[in-house]
C-alpha positions as CSV (number, residue, x, y, z in Angstrom):
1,X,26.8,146.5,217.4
2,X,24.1,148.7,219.0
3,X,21.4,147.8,216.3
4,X,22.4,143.8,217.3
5,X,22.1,144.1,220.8
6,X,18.2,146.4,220.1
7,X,17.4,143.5,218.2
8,X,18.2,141.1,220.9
9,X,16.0,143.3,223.3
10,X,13.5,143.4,221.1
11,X,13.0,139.6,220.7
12,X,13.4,138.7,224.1
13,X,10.5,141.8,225.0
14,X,8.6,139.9,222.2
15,X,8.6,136.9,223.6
16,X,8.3,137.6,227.6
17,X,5.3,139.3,225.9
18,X,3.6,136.4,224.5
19,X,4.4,134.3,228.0
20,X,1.6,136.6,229.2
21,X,-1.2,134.9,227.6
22,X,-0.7,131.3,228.3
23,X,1.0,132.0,232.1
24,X,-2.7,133.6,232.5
25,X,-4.5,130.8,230.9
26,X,-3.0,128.3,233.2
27,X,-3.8,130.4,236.1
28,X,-7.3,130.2,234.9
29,X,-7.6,126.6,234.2
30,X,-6.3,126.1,237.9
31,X,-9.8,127.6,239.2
32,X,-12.1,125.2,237.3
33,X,-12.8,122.4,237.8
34,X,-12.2,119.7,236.4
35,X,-8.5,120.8,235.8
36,X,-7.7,120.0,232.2
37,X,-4.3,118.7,232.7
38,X,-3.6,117.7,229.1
39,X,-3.9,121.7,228.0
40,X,-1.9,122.9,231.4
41,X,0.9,120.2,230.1
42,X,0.4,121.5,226.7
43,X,1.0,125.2,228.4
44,X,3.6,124.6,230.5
45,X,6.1,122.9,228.1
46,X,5.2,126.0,225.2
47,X,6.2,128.3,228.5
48,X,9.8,126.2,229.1
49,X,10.0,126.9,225.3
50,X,9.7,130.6,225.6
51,X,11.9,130.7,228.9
52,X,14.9,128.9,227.3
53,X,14.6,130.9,224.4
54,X,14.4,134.1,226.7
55,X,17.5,132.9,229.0
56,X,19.4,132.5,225.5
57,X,18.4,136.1,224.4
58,X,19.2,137.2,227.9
59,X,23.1,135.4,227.4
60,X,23.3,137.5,224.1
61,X,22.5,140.6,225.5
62,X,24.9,140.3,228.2
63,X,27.9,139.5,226.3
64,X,27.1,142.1,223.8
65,X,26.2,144.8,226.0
66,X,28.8,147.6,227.1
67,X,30.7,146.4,230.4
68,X,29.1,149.3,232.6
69,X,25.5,148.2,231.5
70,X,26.1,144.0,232.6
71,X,24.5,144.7,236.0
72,X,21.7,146.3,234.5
73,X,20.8,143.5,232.2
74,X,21.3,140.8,234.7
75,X,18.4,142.5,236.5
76,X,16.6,142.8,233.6
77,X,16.8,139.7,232.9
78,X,16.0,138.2,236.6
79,X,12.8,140.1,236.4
80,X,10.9,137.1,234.5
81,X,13.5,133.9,235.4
């Protein structure tokens, strides 16, 4: 059970990991001008990828975590939601 729920951890840290890039990308594109809103679509749907995936690894976590550690993870997990 405790090598599952590292797993989990692991794979959601990989993935709030790679929102990085393209949340910073976007942020970027906002400045210029022209805005370029066919990559900033393009961005913004792979980011609602990654969060859904993220909010599913968050679910797993929580019900495979030990009861005393659920508050814990729910903060975790609000720290990028």
């Amino acid at each position: 059970m405790a090598e599952k729920l590292a797993r989990i951890r692991a794979k959601r840290g990989g993935n709030r990991s790679v929102m990085t890039k393209p949340t910073n990308e976007a942020n970027d594109l906002l400045e210029v001008e022209p805005i370029s809103k066919k990559r900033l679509n393009f961005i913004a749907s792979s980011l609602n990828e990654k969060l859904n995936l993220v909010k599913t690894l968050d679910e797993e976590i929580i019900e495979n975590c030990a009861v005393d550690k659920i508050e814990t993870e729910i903060l975790e997990s609000d720290e990028i939601n």
